[in-house]
C-alpha positions in Angstrom: 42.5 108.8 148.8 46.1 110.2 148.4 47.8 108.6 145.0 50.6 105.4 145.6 53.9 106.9 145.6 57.1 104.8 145.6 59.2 104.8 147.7 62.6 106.4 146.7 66.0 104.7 146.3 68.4 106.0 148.8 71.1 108.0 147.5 73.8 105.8 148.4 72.6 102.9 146.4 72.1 104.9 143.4 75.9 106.2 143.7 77.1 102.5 143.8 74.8 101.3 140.9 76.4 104.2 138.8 79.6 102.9 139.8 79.4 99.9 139.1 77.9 100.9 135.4 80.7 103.2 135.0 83.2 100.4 136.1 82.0 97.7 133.4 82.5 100.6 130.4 85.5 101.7 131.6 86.2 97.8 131.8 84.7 97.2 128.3 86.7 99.8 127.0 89.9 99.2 128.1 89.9 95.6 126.9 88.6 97.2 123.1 91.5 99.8 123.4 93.8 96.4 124.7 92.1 95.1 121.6 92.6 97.6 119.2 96.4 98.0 120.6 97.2 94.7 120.0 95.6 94.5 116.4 97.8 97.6 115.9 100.8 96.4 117.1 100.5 93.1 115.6 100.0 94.3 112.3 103.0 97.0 112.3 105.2 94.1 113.3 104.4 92.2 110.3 105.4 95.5 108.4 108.6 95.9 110.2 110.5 92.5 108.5 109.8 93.6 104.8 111.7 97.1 105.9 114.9 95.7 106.6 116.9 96.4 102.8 119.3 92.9 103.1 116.7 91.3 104.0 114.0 92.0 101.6 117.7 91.7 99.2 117.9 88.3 100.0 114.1 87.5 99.6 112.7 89.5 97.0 110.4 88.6 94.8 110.1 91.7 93.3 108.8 92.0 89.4 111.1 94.3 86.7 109.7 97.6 86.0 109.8 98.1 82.0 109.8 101.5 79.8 109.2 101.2 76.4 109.6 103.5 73.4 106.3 104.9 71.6 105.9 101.5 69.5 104.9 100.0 73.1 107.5 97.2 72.8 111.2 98.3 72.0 112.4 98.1 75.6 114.2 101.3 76.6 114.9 99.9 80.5 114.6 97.4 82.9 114.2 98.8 86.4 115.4 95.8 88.5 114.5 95.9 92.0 117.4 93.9 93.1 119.8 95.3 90.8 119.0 98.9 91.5 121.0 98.9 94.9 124.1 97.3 96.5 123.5 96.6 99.8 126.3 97.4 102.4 126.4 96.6 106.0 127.3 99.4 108.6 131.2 98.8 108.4 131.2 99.2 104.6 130.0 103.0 104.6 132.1 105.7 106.0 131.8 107.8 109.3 131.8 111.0 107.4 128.3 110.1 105.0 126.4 108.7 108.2 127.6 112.3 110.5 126.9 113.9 107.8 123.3 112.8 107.2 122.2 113.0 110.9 123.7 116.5 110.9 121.5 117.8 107.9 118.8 115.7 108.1 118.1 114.7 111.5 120.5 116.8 114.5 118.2 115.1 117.1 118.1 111.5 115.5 119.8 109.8 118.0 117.8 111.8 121.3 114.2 111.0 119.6 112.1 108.5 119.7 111.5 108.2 115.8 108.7 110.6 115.4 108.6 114.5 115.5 105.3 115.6 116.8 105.7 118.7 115.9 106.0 117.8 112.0 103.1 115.7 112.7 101.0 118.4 114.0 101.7 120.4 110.8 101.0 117.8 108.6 97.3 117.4 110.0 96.8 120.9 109.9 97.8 121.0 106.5 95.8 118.4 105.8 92.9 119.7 107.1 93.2 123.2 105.2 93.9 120.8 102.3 97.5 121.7 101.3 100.2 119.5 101.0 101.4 117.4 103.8 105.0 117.5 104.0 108.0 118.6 106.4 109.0 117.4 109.8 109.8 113.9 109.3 112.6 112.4 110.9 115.4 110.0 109.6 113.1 106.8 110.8 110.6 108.3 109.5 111.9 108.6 105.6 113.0 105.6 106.3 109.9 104.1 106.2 108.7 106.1 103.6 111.4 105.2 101.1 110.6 101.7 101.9 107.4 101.3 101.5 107.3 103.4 98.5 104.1 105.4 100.1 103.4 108.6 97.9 100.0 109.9 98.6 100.8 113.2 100.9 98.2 112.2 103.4 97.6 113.0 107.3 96.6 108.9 107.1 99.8 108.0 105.4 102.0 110.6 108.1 100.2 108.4 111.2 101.2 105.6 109.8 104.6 106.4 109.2 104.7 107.6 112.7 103.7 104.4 114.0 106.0 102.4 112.4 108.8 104.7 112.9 108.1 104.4 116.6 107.8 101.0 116.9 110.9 100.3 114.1 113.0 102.5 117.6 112.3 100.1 119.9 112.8 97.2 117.8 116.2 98.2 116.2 119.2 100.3 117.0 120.0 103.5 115.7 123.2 102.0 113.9 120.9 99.6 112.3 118.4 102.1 111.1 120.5 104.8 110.0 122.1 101.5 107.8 118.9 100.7 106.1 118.5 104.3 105.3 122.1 104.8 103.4 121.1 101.9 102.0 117.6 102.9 100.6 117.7 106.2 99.8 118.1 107.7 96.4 121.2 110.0 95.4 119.5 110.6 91.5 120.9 110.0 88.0 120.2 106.4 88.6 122.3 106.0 91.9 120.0 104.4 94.6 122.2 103.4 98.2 124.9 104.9 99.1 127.4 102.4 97.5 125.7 102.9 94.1 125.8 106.5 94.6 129.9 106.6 95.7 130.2 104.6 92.6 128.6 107.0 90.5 129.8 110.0 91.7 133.4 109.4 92.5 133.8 105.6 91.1 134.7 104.1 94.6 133.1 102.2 97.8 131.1 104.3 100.2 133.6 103.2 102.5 136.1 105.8 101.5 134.1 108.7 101.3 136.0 111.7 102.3 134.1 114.7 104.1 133.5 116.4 100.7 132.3 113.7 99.1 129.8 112.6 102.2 128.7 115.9 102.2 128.1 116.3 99.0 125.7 113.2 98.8 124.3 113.9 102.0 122.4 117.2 100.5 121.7 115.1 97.6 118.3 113.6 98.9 116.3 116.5 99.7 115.9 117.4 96.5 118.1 114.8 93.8 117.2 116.9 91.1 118.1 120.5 92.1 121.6 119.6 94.1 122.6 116.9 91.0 126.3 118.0 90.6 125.9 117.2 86.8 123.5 119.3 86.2 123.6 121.9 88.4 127.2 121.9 90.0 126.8 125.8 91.2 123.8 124.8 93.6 125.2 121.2 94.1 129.1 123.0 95.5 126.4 125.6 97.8 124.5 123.0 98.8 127.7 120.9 99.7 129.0 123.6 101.8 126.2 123.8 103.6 126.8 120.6 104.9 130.0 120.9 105.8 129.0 123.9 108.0 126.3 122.0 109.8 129.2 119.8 110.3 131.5 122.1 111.7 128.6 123.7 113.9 127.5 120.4 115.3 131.3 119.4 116.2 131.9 116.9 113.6 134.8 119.4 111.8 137.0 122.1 113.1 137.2 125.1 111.1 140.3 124.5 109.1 138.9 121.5 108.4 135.6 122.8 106.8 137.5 125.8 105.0 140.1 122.8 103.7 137.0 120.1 102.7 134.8 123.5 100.9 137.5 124.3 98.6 137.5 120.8 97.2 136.0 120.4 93.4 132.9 118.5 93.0 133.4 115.2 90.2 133.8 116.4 86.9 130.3 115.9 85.0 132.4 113.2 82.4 133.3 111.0 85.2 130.1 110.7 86.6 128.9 106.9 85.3 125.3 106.1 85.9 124.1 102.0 86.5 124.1 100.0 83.1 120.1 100.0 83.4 119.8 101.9 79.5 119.5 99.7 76.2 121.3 101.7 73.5 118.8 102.6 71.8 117.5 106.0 73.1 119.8 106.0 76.5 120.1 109.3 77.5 116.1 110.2 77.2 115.5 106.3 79.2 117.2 108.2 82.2 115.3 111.2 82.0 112.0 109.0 82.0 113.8 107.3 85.2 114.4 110.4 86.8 111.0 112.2 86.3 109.5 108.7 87.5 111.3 108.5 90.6 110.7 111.9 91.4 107.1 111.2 91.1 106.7 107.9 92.6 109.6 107.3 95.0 112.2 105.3 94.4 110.0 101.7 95.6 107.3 103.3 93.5 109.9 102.4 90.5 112.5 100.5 90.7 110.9 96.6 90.9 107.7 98.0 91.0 105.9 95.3 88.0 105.1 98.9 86.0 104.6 99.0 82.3 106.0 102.6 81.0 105.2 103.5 77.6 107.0 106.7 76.6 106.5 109.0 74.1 110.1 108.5 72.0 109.3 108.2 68.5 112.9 105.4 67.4 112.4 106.6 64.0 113.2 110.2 64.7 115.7 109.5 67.0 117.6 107.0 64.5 117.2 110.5 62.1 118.3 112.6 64.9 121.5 111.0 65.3 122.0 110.6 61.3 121.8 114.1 61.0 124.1 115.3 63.9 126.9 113.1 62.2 126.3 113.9 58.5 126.1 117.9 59.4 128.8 117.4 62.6 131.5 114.7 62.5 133.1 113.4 65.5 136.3 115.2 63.6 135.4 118.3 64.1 135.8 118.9 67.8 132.4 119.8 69.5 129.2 118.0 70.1 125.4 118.9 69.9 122.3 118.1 71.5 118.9 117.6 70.0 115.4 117.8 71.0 111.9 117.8 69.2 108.2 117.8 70.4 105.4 117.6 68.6 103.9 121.1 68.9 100.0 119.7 69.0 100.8 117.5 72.2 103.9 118.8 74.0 105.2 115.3 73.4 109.0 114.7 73.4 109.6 112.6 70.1 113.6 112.5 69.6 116.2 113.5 72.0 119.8 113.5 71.7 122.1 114.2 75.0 125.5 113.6 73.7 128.1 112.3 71.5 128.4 108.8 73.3 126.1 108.0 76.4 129.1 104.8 77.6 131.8 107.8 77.3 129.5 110.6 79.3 126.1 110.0 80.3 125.3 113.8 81.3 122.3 114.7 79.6 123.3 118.1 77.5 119.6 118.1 76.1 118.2 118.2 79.7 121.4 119.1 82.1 122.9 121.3 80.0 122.4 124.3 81.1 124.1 126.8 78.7 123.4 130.5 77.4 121.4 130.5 74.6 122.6 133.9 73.0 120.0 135.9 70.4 117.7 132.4 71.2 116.2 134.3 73.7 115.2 136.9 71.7 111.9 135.9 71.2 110.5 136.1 74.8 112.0 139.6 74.7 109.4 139.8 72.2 107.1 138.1 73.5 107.0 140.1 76.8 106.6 143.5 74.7 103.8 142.3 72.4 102.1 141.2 75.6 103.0 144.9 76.9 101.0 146.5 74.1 104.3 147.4 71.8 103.3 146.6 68.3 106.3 145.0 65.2 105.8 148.3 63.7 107.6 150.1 66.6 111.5 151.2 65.6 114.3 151.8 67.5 117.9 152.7 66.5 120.1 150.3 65.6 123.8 151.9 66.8 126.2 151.3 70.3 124.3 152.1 73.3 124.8 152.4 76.9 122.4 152.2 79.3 122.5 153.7 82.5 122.0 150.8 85.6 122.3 152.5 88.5 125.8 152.7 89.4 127.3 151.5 86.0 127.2 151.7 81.9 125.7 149.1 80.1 127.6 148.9 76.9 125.6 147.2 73.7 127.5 146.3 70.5 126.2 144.3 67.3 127.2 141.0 66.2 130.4 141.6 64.0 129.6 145.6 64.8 127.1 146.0 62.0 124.2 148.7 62.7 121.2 149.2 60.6 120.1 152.6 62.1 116.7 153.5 62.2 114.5 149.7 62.1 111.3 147.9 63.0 110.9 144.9 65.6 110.7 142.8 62.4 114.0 143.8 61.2 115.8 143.7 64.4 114.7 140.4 65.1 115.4 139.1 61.6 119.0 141.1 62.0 119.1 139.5 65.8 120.0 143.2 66.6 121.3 143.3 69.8 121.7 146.9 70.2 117.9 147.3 69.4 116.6 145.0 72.0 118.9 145.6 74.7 117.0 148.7 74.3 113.3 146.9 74.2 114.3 145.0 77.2 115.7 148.2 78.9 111.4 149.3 77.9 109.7 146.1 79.0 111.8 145.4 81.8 114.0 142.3 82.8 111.6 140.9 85.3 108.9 141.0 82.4 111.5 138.9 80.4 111.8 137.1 83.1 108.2 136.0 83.5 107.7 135.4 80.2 110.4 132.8 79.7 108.9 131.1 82.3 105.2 131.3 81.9 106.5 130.0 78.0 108.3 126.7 79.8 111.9 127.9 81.1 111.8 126.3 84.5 115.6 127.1 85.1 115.8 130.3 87.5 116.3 133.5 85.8 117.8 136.1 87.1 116.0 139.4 85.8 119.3 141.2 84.9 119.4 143.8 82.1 121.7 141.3 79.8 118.9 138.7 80.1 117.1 140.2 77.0 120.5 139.2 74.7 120.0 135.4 76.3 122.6 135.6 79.2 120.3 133.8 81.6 121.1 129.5 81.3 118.5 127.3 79.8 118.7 123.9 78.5 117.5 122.8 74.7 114.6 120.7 76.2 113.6 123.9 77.8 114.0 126.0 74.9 112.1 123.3 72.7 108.8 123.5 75.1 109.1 127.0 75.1 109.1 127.7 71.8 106.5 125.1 71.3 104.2 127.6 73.0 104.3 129.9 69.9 103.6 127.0 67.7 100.4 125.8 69.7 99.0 129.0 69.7 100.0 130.8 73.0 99.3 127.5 74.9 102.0 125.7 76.8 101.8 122.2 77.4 102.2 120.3 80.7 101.5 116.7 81.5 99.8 115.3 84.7 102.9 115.8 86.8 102.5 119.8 86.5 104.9 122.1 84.4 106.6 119.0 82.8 107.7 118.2 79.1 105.4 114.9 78.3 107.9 112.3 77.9 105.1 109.5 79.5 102.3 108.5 77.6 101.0 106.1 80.0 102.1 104.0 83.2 100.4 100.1 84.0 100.9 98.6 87.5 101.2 94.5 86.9 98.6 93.5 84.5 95.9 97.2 85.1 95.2 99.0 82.2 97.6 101.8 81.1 96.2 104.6 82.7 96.7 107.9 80.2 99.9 110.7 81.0 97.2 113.7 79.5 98.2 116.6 78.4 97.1 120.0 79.8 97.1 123.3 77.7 97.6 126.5 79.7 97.2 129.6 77.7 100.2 131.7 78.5 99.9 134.0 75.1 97.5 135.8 73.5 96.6 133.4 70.1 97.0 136.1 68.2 100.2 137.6 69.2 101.8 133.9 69.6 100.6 134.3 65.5 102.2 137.7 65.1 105.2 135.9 66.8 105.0 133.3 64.2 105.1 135.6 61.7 107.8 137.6 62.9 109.9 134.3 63.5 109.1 133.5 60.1 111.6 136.3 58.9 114.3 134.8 60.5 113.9 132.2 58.3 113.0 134.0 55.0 115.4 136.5 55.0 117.4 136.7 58.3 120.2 134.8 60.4 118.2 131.7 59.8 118.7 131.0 56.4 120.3 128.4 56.6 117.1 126.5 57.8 114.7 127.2 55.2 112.9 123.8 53.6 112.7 123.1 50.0 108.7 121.9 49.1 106.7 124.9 50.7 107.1 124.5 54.4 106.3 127.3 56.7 109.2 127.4 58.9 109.7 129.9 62.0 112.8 130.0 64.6 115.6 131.7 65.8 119.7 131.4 65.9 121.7 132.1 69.0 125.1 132.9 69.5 127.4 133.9 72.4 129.2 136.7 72.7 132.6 134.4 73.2 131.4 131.8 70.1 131.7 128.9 73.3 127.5 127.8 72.6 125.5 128.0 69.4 121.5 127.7 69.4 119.1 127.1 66.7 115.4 126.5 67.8 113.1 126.5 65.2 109.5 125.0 64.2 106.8 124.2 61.8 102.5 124.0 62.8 103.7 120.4 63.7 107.1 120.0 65.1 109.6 122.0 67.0 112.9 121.5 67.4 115.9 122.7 69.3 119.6 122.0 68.4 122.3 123.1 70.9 126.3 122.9 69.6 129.6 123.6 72.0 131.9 121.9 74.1 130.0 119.9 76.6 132.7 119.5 79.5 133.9 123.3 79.2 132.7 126.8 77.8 135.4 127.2 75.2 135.3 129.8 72.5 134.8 128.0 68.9 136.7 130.6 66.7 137.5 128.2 63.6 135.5 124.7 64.1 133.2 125.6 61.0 135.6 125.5 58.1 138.2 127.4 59.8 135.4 130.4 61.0 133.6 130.7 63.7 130.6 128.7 64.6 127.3 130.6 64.6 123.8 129.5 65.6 123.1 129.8 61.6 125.6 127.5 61.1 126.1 124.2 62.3 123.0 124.3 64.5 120.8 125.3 61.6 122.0 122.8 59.7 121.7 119.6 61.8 118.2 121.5 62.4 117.4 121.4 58.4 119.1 117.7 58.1 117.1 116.2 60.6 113.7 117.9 59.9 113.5 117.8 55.8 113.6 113.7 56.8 111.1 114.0 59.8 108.5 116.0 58.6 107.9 113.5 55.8 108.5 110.4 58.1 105.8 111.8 60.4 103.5 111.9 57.0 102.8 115.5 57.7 101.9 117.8 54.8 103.2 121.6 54.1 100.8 124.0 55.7 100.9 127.6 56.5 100.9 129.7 60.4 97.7 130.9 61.4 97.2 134.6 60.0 97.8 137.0 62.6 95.3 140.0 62.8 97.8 143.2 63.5 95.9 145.8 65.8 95.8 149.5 64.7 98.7 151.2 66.5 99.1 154.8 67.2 102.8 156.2 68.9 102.6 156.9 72.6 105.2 157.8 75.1 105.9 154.8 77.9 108.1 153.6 80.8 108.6 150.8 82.6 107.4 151.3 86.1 105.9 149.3 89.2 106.6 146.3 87.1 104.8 146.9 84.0 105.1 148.9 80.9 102.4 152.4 81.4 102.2 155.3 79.5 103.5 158.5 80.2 101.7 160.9 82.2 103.4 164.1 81.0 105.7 164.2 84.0 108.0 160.6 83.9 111.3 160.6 83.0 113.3 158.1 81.0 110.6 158.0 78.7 110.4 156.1 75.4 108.6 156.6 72.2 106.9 153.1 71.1 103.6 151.9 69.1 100.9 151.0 71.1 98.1 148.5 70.0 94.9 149.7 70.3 92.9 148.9 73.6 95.6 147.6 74.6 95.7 147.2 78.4 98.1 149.9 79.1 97.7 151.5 82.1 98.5 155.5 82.9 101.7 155.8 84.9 101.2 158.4 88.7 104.9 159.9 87.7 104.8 162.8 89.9 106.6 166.6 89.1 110.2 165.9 89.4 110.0 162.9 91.5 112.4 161.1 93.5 112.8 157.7 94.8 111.7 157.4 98.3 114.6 155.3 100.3 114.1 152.5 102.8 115.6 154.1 105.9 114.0 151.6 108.3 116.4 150.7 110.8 118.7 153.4 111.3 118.4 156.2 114.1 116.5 159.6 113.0 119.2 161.6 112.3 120.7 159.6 110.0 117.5 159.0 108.5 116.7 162.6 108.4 119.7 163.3 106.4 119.3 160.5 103.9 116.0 162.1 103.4 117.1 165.4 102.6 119.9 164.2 99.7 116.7 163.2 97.6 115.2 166.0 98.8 112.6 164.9 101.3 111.1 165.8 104.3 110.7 163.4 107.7 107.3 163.3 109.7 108.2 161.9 113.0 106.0 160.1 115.1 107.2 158.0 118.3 106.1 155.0 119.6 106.7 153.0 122.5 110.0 150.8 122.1 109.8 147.1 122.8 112.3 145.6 125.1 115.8 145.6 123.9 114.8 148.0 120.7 117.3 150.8 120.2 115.9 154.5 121.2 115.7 156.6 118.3 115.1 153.8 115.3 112.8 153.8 113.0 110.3 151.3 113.3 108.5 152.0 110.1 108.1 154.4 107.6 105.4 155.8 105.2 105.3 154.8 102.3 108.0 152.0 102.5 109.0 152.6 98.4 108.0 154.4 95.7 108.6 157.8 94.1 107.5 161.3 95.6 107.7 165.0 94.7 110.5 167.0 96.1 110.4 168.3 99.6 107.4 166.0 100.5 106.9 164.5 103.8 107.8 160.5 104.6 106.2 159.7 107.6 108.9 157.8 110.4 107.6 155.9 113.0 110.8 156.2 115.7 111.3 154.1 118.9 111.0 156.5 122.4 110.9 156.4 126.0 108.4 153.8 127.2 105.4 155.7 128.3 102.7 157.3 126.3 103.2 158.0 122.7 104.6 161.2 121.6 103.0 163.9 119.4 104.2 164.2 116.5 107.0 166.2 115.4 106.2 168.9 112.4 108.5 168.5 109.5 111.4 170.6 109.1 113.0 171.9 106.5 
């Protein structure tokens, strides 16, 4: 008997039962995704009423952000939400800031839709290979941003800004957006909207802003810290200028118009008034703390944000701070100082002095000030060649010298045009011998100086010049301060949880959380025993050199180092104990003028004035800080034998029996000092790339050299008889050897290649 089979189900009905299954999901999920659309519209509509800055103005509710000094009550500022902005409506701000943000900012804002996909698409991939999310955004877009104070650099957060900034398009015009943006956005030192920032800046309504002026604050944003005209007017003008030639490019300004507006001066730093947000009691560092904070959390993120700030200023030390600038430097005399100590165990800043009078000038000299500090720098020169292998034991000749740069002398004179002849490292820094280490920075290097300073805690940019080792480069005393504190701590420098940061925070509370903890971070950037033989060395200074000024009665180990500019217009001490460091700046804040009779009809050295605020202020700290005398760690010195060395591919090596420009140094032993690969009589190879083969050829032969020519095929609209590439690209070589030039031919195959001639 065969087996029951059933009958099977015609084709046609199992297409239509399919069908209809299909149907119902496709059904059931378009009513989820109708769902889900609504949900998501619905709930970024409820987002979009809060964005609007008069409104929120009128209805805020908003609870006062406090910072307190280190006692946790003294309150430094109040960081009123609805007093950190005025809010102006679209005829009350000028054509020229609102052109001149689109043109900067945004060239497509009013074509797009609110959202570049393009920056989104980055963002995600940059989140996904975990790196920061940033770039891309468009005006809309920071606009809601800056409103709802979102900081996390997410892919998440970037959607959601998206979203909003899509449906904020559709809801609002672009007069109305680019409105609340002016209004929200911060302009630094303090000035958050466009009308508090015309009124800081140039002390009128954004309404009359001229096309400097908008430009000017419309490069501000990006960054409020680097283009900030106070303190860094050089970058703030280039930055400004910038502006006005996107302006000009995108039609806004004709070119007589942008080469009238450049030439314009930016506000004088003295004129530039920040909001009355400060008590009086440590003014100058409660703006700093502002500043870092709204760098950090966004301007929402601060400003009526309910946070409880609790800051490292110590009032004691600042009320001795400013006792000892006026008992040493009467407002009489003519020119001001700035003052700045740390604790050298934490990083933490405890005092900090930024002018004469914060309601006459509230640039910040300790932090803004950005002056030379002179023989002050020294000590990274030293720094970079201890690290180098050079041992204090090393001398060099104290008399004029030039040094060759190229194309030009480097002439070297002495303070006063004393020279000691033959010395040591520890009597040339003692002597602040200029002569001797324009000489050790000519053997270490600049860019080695360079790196130093800023592995120490100099965050200004340095630019590796030969004159950097005599302290030509800028730096500001809080800088100096940290960076010193590095030899103090034992080769470590200290950050705090924003990154490479002075600790000024000790710890931030939202509403009524606990205080979460600012840590500290040590990074070992020097050897603990060479920051020890630096000690030492500093010590001299001190004991016997252009320091003496600062010594301490009772047995206190004291270390630093004067600085003075060739002109007399700044004058540096920076100094330290095991505990406390401390860096005291004195000049003309508003001008670099030469102060030729200001101390008792001389001049004014940095082992004058600035020593002796620096002794005035710390014989009263250390004991206020209940700190007993104790010595520097004992540095262990190295055997060191004489060896031959030259600065070369970036580092100090040692000779190799054919380099030239050699100099005679000691050498630690085992110290990582590599062999240098000088060839016989070698020359610098040039960088002929670009130009045709003859010319190449001949530029070649001046060193001498040879030219190994090999053709490749040229690429459309490539010049025939260019060289692509050449090998190798830099370096040295031997006389008459070959470089190897790759030249652009005929298309077709590739050439042999052409045997060198002589």
């Amino acid at each position: 008997m065969r087996p029951f089979r059933r009958k099977p189900r015609p084709p046609k009905r199992r297409r239509i039962r399919k069908l209809r299954l299909l149907a119902l999901l496709l059904v059931l999920l378009a009513l989820g995704l109708s769902a889900f659309t609504f949900g998501l519209f619905r709930a970024i509509n409820t987002q979009l009423g809060p964005l609007d800055p008069a409104a929120a103005a009128k209805q805020s509710q908003q609870a006062n952000t406090y910072v307190y000094a280190s006692d946790g009550h003294t309150v430094l500022a109040i960081l009123r939400g609805s007093q950190a902005r005025i809010i102006v409506p679209w005829e009350g701000i000028s054509p020229w800031i609102a052109n001149a943000i689109v043109a900067v900012e945004d060239k497509r804002f009013y074509e797009h839709r609110g959202v570049d996909l393009r920056g989104i698409l980055r963002a995600a991939w940059n989140d996904i290979r975990g790196r920061p999310v940033q770039g891309g955004s468009t005006i809309t877009q920071q606009f809601v941003k800056n409103a709802l104070a979102a900081n996390a650099p997410t892919i998440g957060r970037k959607l959601r800004e998206a979203a909003l900034a899509w449906r904020l398009e559709q809801k609002w015009s672009k007069e109305k957006i680019l409105t609340a943006y002016l209004n929200t956005v911060y302009f630094g030192n303090g000035a958050y909207g466009v009308q508090q920032a015309s009124k800081v800046y140039f002390g009128h309504g954004a309404d009359t802003l001229d096309p400097a002026e908008a430009a000017l604050l419309a490069g501000i944003p990006e960054d409020p810290s680097l283009w900030d005209p106070a303190a860094h007017p050089k970058l703030a003008r280039a930055r400004r200028n910038l502006v006005l030639r996107q302006l000009r490019d995108q039609g806004y300004l004709t070119a007589g118009q942008y080469r009238f507006w450049s030439k314009r001066p930016l506000p004088n730093p003295e004129d530039i008034h920040l909001p009355a947000t400060q008590s009086g009691v440590a003014p100058y560092f409660a703006n700093y703390v502002t500043d870092q904070l709204v760098r950090h959390r966004g301007t929402r993120g601060v400003y009526g944000a309910d946070l409880r700030v609790h800051t490292t200023i110590d009032l004691g030390l600042q009320k001795l701070a400013r006792d000892a600038i006026a008992k040493v430097l009467p407002p009489s005399v003519g020119p001001t100082a700035a003052l700045v100590a740390l604790d050298a165990r934490t990083g933490a800043v405890l005092a900090m002095v930024g002018g004469r009078n914060y309601h006459h000038s509230q640039f910040n000299l300790a932090t803004q000030g950005e002056r030379q500090p002179g023989s002050a720098f020294k000590p990274f020169v030293l720094a970079a060649a201890l690290q180098s292998g050079i041992a204090p034991s090393t001398t060099l000749v104290s008399k004029p010298v030039s040094i060759f740069l190229g194309d030009k002398l480097w002439n070297v004179t002495n303070y006063e045009g004393e020279y000691l002849g033959t010395i040591d490292l520890n009597q040339a820094i003692a002597a602040s011998d200029n002569a001797v280490f324009a000489q050790l920075t000519n053997i270490v290097g600049p860019p080695t100086v360079a790196r130093t300073a800023k592995s120490l805690g100099i965050t200004t940019p340095l630019k590796p010049y030969f004159a950097i080792g005599l302290g030509a480069e800028p730096a500001t005393p809080l800088e100096m301060a940290r960076a010193y504190a590095s030899f103090a701590d034992g080769g470590y420098r200290l950050d705090d949880s924003y990154g490479d940061e002075p600790r000024v925070i000790e710890c931030v509370a939202k509403g009524t959380e606990k205080c979460a903890p600012n840590y500290t971070y040590p990074r070992r950037v020097l050897d603990p025993n060479l920051a020890a033989i630096e000690d030492q060395m500093l010590g001299g200074v001190v004991r016997s050199g252009t320091g003496t000024a600062a010594q301490l009665p009772g047995g206190w180990s004291v270390a630093g180092k004067t600085g003075t500019t060739e002109n007399y217009g700044d004058a540096w001490f920076v100094g330290f104990t095991p505990d406390v460091v401390t860096a005291v700046w004195v000049g003309y804040p508003d001008r670099l003028r030469p102060m030729l009779s200001e101390y008792h009809g001389h001049a004014v050295a940095g082992g004058t004035y600035p020593a002796q605020i620096w002794k005035a202020f710390m014989e009263k700290a250390l004991p206020y800080r209940k700190l007993q005398p104790k010595p520097f760690p004992a540095p262990s010195l190295p055997y060191a034998s004489p060896a031959a060395v030259v600065f070369r591919d970036g580092r100090v090596e040692r000779d190799n029996g054919q380099c030239k420009n050699t100099h005679l140094v000691q050498v630690f032993s085992g110290a990582p000092v590599l062999t240098a690969d000088c060839k016989p009589n070698e020359v610098e190879v040039p960088d002929v790339r670009g130009t045709l083969l003859a010319s190449a050829r001949a530029r070649l032969l001046r060193q001498p050299l040879l030219a190994h020519v090999v053709w490749a095929r040229a690429k459309p609209g490539t010049r025939l008889g260019v060289v692509l590439r050449q090998t190798p690209a830099r370096g040295t070589l031997s006389p008459y050897d070959r470089v190897k030039l790759v030249v652009a031919g005929p298309n077709g195959r590739l050439k042999k290649a052409e045997p060198a001639k002589p």
